[in-house]
Structures are given as C-alpha cells and as structure tokens.
PDB file of N, CA, C and O in Angstrom:
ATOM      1  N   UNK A   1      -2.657   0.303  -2.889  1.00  0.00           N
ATOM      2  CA  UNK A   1      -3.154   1.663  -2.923  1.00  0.00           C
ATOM      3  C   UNK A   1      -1.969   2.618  -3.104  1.00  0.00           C
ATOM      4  O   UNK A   1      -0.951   2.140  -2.603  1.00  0.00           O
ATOM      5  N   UNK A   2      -1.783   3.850  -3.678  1.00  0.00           N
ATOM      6  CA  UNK A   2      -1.219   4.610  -3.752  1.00  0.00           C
ATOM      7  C   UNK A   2      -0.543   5.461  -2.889  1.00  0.00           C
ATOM      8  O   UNK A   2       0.408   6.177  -3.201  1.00  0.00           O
ATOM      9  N   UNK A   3      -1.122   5.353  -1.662  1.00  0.00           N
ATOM     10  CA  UNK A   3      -0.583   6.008  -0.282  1.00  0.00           C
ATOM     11  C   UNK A   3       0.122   4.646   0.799  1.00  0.00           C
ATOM     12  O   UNK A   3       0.609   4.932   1.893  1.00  0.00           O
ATOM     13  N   UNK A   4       0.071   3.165   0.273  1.00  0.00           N
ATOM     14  CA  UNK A   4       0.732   2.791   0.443  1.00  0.00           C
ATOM     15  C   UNK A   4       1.963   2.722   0.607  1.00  0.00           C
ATOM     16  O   UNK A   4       2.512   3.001  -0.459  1.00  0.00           O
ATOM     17  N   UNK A   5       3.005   2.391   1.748  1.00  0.00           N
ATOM     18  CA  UNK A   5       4.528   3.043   1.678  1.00  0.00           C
ATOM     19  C   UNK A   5       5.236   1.694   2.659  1.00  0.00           C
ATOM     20  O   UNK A   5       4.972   1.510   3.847  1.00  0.00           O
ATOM     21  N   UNK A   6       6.120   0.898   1.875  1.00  0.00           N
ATOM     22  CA  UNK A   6       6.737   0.251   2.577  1.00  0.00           C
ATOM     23  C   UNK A   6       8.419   0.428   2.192  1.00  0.00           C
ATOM     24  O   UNK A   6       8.975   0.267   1.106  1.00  0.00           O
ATOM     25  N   UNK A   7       8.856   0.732   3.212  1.00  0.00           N
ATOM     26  CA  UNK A   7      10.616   1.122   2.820  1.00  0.00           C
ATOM     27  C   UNK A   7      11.311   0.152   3.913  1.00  0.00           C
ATOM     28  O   UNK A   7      10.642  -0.368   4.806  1.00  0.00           O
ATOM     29  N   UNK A   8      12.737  -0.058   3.771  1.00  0.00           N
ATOM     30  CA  UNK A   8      13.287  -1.029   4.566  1.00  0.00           C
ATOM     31  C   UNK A   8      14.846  -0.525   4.390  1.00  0.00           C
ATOM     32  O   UNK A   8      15.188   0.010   3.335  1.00  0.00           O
ATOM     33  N   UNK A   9      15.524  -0.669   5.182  1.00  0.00           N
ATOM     34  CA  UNK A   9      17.034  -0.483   5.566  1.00  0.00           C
ATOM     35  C   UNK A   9      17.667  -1.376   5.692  1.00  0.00           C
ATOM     36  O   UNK A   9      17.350  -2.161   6.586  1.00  0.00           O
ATOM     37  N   UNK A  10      18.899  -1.673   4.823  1.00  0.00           N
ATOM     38  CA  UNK A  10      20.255  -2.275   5.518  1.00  0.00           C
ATOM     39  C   UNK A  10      21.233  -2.151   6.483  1.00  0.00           C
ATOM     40  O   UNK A  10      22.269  -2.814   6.438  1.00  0.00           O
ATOM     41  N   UNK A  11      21.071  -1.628   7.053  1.00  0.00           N
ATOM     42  CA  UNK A  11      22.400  -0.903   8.151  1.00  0.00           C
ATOM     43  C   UNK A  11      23.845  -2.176   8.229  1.00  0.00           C
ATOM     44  O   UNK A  11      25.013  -1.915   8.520  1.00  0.00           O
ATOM     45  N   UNK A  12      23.315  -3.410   7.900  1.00  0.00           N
ATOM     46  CA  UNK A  12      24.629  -4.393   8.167  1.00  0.00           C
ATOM     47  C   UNK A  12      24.338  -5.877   7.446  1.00  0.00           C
ATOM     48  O   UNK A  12      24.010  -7.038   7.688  1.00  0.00           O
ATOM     49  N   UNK A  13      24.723  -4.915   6.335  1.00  0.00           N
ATOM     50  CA  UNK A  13      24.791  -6.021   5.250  1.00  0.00           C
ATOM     51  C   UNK A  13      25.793  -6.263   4.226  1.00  0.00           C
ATOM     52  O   UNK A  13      25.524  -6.425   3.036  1.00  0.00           O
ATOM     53  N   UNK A  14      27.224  -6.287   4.847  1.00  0.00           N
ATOM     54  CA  UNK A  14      28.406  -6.307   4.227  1.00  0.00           C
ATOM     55  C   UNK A  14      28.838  -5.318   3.028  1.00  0.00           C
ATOM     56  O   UNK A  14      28.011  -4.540   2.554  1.00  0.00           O
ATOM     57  N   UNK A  15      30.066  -5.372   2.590  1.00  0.00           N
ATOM     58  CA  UNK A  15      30.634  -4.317   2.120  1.00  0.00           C
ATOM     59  C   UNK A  15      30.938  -4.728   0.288  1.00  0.00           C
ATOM     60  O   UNK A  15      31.559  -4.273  -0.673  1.00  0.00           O
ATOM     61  N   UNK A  16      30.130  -5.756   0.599  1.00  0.00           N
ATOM     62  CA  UNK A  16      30.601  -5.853  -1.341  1.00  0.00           C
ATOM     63  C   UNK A  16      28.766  -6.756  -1.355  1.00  0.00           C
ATOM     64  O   UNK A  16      28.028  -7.043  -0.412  1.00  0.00           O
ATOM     65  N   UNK A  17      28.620  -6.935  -2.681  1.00  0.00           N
ATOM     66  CA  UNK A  17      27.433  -7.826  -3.239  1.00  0.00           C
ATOM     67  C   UNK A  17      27.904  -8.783  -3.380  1.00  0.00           C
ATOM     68  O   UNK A  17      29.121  -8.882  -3.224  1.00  0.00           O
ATOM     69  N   UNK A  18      27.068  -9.956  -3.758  1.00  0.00           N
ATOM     70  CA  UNK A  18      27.270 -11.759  -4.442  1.00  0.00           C
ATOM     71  C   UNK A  18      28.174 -12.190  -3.386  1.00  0.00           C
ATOM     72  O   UNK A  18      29.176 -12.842  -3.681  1.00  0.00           O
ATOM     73  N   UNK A  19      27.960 -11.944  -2.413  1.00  0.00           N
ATOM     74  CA  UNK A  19      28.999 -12.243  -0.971  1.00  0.00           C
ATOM     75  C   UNK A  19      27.695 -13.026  -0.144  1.00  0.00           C
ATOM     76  O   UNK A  19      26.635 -12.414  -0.011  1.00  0.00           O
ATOM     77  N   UNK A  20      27.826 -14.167   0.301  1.00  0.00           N
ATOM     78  CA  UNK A  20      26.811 -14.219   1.405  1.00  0.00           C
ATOM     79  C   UNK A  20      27.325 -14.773   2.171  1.00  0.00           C
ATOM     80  O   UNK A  20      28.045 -15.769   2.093  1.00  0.00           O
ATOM     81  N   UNK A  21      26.744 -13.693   3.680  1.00  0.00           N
ATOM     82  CA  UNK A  21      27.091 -13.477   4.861  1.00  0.00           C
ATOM     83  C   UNK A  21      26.639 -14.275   5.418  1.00  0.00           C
ATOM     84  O   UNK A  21      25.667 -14.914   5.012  1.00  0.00           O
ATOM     85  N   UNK A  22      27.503 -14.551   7.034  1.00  0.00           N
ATOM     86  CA  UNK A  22      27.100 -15.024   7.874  1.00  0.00           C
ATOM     87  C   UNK A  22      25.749 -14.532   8.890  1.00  0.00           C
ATOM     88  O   UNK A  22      24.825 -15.144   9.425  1.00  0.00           O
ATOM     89  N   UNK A  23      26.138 -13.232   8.841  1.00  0.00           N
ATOM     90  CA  UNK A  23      24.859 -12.155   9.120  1.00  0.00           C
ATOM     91  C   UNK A  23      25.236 -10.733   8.275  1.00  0.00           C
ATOM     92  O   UNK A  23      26.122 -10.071   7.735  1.00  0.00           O
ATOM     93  N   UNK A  24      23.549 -10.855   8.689  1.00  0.00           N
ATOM     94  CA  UNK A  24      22.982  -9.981   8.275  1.00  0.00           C
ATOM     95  C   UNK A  24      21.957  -8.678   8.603  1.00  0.00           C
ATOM     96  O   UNK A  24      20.960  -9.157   8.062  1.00  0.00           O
ATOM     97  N   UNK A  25      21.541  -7.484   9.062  1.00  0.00           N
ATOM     98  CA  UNK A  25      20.983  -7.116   9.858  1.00  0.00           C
ATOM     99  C   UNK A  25      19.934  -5.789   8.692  1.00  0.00           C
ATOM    100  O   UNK A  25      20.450  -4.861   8.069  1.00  0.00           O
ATOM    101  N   UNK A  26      18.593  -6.102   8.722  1.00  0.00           N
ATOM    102  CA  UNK A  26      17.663  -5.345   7.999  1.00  0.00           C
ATOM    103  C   UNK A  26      16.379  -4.824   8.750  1.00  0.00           C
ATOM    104  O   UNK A  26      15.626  -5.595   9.345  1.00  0.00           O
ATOM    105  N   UNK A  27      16.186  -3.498   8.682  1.00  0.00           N
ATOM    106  CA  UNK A  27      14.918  -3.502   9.093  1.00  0.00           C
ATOM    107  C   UNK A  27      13.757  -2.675   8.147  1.00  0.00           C
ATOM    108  O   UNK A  27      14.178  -2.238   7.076  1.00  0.00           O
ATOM    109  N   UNK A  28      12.446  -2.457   8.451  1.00  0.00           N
ATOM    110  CA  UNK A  28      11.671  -2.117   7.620  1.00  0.00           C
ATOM    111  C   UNK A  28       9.905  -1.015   7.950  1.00  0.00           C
ATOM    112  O   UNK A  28       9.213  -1.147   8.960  1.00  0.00           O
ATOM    113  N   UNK A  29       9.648  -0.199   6.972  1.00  0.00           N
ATOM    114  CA  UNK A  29       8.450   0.559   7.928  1.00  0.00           C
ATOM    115  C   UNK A  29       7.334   0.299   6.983  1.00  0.00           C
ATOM    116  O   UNK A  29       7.508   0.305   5.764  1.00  0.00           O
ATOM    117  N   UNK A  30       6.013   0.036   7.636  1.00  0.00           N
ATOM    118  CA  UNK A  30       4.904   0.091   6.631  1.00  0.00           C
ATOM    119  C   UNK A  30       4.095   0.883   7.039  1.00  0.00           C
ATOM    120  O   UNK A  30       3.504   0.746   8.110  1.00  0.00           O
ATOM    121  N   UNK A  31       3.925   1.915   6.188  1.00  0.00           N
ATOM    122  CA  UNK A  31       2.942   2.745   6.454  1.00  0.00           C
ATOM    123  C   UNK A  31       1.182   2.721   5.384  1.00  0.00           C
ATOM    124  O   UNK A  31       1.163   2.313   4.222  1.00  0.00           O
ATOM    125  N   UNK A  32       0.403   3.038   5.834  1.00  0.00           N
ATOM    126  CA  UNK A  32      -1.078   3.029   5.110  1.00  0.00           C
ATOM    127  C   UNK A  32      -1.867   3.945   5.525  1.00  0.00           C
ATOM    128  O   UNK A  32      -1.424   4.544   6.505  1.00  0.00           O
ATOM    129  N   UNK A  33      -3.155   4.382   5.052  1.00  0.00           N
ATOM    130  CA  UNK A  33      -3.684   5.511   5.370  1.00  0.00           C
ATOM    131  C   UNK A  33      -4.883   5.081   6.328  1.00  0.00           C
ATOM    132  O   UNK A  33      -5.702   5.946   6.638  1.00  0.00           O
ATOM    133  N   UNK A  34      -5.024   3.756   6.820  1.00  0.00           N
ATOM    134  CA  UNK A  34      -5.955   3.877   7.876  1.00  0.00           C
ATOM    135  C   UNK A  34      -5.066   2.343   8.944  1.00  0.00           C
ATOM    136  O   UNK A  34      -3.951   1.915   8.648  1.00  0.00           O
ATOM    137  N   UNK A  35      -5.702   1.933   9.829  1.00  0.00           N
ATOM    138  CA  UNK A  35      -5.298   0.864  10.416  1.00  0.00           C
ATOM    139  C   UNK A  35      -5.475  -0.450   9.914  1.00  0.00           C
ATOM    140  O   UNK A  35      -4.637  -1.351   9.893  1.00  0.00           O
ATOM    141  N   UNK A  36      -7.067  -0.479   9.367  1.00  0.00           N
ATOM    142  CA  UNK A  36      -7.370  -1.320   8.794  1.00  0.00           C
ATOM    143  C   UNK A  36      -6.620  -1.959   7.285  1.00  0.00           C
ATOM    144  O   UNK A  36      -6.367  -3.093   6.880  1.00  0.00           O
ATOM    145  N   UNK A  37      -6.427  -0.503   6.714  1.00  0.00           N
ATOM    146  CA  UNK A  37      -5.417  -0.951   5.474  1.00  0.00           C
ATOM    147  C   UNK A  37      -4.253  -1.589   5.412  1.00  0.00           C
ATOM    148  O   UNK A  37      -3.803  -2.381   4.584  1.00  0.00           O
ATOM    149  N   UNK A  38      -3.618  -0.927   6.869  1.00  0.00           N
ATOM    150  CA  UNK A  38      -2.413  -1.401   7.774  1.00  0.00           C
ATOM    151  C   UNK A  38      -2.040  -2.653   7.830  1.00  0.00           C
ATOM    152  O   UNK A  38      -0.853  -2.955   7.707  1.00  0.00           O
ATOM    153  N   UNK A  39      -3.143  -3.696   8.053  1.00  0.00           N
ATOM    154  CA  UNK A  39      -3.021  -4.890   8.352  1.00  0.00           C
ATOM    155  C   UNK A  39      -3.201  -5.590   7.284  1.00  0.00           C
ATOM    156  O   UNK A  39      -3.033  -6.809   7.301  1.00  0.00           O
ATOM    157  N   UNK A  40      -3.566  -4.932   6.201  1.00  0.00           N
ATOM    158  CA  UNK A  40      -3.593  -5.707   4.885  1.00  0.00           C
ATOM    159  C   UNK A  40      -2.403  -5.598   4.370  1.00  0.00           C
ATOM    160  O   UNK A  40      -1.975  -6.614   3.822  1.00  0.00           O
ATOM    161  N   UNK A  41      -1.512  -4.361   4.381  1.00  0.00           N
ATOM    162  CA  UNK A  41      -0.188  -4.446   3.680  1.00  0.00           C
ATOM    163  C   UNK A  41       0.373  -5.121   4.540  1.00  0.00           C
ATOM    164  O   UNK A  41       0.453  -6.338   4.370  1.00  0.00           O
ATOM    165  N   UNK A  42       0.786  -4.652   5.427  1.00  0.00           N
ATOM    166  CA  UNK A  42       1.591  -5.854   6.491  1.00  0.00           C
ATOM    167  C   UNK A  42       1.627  -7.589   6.087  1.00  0.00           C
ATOM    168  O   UNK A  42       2.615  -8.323   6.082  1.00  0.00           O
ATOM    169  N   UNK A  43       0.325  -7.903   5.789  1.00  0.00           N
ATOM    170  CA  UNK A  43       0.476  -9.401   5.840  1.00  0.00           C
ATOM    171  C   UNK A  43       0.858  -9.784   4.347  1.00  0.00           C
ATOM    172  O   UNK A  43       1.146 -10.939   4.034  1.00  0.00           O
ATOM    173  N   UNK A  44       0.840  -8.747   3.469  1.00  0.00           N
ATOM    174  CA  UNK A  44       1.470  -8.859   1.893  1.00  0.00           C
ATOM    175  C   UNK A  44       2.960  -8.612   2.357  1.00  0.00           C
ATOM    176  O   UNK A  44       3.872  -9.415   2.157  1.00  0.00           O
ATOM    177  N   UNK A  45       3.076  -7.517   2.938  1.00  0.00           N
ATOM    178  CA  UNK A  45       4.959  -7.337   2.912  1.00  0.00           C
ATOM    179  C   UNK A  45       5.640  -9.458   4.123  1.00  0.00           C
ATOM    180  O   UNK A  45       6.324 -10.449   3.864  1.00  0.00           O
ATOM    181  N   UNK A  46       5.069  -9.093   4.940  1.00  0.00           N
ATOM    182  CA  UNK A  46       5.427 -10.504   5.549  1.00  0.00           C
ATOM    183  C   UNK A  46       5.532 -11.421   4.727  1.00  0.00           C
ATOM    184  O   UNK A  46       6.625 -11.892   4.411  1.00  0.00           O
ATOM    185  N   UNK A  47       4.114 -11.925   4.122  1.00  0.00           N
ATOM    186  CA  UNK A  47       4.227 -12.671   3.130  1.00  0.00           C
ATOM    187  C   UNK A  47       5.733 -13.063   2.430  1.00  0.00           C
ATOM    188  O   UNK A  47       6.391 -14.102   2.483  1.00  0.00           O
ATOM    189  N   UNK A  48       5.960 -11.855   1.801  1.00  0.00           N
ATOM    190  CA  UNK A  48       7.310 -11.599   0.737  1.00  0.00           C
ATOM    191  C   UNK A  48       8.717 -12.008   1.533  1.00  0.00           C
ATOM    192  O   UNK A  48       9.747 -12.633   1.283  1.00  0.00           O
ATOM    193  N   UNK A  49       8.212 -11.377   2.487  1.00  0.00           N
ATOM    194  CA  UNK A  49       9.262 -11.631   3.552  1.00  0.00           C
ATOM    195  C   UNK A  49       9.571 -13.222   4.017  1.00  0.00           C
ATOM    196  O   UNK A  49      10.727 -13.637   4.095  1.00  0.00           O
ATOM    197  N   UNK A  50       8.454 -14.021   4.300  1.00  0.00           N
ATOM    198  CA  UNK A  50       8.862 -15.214   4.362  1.00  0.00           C
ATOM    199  C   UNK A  50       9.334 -16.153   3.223  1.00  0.00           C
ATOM    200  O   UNK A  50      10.076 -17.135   3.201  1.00  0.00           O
ATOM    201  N   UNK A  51       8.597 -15.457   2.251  1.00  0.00           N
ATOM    202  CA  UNK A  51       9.339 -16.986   1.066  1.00  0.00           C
ATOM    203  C   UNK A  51      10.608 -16.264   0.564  1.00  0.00           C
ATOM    204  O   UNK A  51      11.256 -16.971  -0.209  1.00  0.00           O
ATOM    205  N   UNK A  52      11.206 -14.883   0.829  1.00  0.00           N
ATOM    206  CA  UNK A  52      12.302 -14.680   1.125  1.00  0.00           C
ATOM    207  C   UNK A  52      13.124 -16.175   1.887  1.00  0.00           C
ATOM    208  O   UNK A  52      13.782 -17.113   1.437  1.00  0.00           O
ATOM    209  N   UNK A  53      12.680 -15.782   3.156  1.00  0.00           N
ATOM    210  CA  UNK A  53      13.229 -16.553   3.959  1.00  0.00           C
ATOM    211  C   UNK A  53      13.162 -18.289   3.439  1.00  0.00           C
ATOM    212  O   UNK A  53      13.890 -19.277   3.531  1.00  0.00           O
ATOM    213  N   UNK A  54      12.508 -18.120   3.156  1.00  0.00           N
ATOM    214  CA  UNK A  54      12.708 -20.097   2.687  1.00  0.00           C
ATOM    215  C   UNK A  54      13.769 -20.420   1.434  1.00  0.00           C
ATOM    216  O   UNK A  54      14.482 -21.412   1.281  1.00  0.00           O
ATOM    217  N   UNK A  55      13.604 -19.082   0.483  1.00  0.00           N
ATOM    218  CA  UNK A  55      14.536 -19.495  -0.663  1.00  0.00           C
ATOM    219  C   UNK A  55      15.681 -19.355  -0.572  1.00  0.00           C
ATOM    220  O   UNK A  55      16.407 -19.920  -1.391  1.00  0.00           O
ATOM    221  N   UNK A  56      16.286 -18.469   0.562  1.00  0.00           N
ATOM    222  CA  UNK A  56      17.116 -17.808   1.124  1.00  0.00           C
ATOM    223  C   UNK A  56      17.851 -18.945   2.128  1.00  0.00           C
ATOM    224  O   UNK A  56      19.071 -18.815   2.234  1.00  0.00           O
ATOM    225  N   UNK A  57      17.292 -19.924   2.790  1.00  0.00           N
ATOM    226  CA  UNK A  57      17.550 -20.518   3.881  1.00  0.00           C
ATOM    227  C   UNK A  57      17.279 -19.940   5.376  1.00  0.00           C
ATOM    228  O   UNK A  57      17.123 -20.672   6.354  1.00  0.00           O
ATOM    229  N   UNK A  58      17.253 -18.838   5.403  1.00  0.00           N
ATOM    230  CA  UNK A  58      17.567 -18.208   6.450  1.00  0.00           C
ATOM    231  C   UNK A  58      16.545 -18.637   7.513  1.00  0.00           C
ATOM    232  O   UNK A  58      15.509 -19.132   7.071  1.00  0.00           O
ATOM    233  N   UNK A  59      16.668 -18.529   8.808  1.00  0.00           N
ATOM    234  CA  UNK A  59      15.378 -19.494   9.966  1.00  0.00           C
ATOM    235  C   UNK A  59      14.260 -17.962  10.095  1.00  0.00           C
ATOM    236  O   UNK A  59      14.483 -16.755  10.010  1.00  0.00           O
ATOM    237  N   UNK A  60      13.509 -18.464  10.242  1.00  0.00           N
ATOM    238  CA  UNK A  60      12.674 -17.455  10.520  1.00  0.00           C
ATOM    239  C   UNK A  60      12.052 -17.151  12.195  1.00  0.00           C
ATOM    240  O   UNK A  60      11.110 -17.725  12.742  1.00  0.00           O
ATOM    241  N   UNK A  61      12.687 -16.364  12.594  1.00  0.00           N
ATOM    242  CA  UNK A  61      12.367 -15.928  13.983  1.00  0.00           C
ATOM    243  C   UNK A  61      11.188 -15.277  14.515  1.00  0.00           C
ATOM    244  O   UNK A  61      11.166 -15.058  15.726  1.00  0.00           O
ATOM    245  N   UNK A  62      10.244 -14.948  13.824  1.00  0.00           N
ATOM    246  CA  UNK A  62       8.837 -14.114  13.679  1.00  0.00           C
ATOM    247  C   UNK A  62       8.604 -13.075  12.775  1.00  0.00           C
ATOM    248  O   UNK A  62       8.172 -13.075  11.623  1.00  0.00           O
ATOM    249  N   UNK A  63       9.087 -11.932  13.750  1.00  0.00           N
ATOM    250  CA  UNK A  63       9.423 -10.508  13.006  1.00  0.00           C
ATOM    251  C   UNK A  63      11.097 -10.212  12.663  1.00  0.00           C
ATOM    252  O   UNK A  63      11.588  -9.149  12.283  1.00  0.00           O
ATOM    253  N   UNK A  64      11.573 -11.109  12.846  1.00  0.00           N
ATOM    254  CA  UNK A  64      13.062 -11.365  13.362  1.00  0.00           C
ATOM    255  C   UNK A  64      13.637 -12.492  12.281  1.00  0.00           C
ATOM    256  O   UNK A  64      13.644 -13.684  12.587  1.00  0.00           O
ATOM    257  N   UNK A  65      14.187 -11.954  10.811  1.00  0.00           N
ATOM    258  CA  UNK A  65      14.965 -12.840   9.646  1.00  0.00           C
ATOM    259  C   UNK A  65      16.264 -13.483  10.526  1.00  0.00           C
ATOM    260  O   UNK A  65      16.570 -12.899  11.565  1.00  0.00           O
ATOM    261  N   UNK A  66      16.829 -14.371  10.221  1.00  0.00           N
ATOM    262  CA  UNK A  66      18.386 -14.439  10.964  1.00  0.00           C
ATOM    263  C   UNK A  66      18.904 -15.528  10.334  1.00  0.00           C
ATOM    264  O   UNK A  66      18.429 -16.105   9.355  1.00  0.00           O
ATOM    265  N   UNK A  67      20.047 -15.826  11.024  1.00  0.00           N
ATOM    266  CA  UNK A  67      20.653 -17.020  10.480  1.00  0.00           C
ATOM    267  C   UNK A  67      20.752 -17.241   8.880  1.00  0.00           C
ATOM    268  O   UNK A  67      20.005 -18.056   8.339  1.00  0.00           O
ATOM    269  N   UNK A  68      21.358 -16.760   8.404  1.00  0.00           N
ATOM    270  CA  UNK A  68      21.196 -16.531   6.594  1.00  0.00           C
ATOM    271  C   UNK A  68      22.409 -18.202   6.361  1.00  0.00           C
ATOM    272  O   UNK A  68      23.596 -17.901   6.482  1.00  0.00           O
ATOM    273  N   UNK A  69      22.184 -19.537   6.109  1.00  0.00           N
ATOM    274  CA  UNK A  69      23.310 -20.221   5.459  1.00  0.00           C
ATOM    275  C   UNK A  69      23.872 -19.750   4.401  1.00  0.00           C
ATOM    276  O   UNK A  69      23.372 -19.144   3.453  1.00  0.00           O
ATOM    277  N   UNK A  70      25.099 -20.103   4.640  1.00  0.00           N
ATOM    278  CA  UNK A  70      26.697 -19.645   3.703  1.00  0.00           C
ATOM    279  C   UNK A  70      26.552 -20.253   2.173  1.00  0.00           C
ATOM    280  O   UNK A  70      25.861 -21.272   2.174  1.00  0.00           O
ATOM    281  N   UNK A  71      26.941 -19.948   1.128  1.00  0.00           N
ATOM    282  CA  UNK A  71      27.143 -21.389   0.462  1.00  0.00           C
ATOM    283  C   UNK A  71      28.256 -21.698   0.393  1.00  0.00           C
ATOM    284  O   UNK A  71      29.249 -21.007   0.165  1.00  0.00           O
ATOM    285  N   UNK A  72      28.158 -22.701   0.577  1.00  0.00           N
ATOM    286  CA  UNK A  72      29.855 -23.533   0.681  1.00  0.00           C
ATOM    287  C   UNK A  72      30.814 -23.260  -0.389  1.00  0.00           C
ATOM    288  O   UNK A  72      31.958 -22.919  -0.089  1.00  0.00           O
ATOM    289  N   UNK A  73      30.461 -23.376  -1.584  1.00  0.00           N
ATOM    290  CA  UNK A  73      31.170 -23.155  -3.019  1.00  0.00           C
ATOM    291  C   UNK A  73      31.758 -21.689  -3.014  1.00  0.00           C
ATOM    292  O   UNK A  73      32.918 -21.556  -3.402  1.00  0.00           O
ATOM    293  N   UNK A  74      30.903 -20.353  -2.521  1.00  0.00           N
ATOM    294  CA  UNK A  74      31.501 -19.241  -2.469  1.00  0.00           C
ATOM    295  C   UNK A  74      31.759 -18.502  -1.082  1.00  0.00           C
ATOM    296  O   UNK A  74      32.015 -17.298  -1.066  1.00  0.00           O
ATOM    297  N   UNK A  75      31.686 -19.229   0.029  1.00  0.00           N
ATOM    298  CA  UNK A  75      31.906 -18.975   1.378  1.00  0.00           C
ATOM    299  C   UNK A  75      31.259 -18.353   1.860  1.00  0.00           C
ATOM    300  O   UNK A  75      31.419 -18.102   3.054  1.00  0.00           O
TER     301      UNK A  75
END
C-alpha cells in the first residue's frame, strides 16, 4: 500500500563498504495505516529479513540479526 513505510538505520556498520564485519548493529521502523495492515507488512519485512540472514550467514536471534561470519579470503 502506499502509506506503507518501512525505514531502517545503521548506526554501526563500519567505516568503509565490501568489508565484512565482525559486527554489526541495525535497526528498523514499520509503519501502516491500521494495525491490522501492521501485521501484514511486518511479516513481509521479517520475511526479507531472514533470508537476509541465511545468505548472509549471520544466526538469527528473533528480532535480534547478529553474529555476521567473516570471509576468510577478505577478513
């Protein structure tokens, strides 16, 4: 929907790109125009959010990304 609004922040996510960190720290807001809609974007942004996390390596803690593995070849 159009009044749909999902935005998200880096606050600590290192100081250059094509770098991957040991950590990493992101957070994120979803907003919708009723509650019910609420829970429909939510489980689309999660969604994204987890196969993030699988392609990524990173463990998945709930609401909570973490643990991002290094790659060995570029540290």
């Amino acid at each position: 929907m159009p009044t749909d609004r999902v935005s998200g922040a880096i606050p600590d996510g290192g100081a250059v790109d094509n770098v991957c960190l040991d950590f990493s720290k992101g957070s994120s807001c979803i907003r919708a125009e009723s509650v019910a809609r609420l829970e429909t974007v939510k489980e689309k942004a999660l969604a994204c959010a987890r196969r993030a996390v699988r392609v990524t390596g990173c463990v998945d803690g709930g609401l909570l990304y973490t643990d991002a593995r290094a790659d060995p070849v570029i540290g």
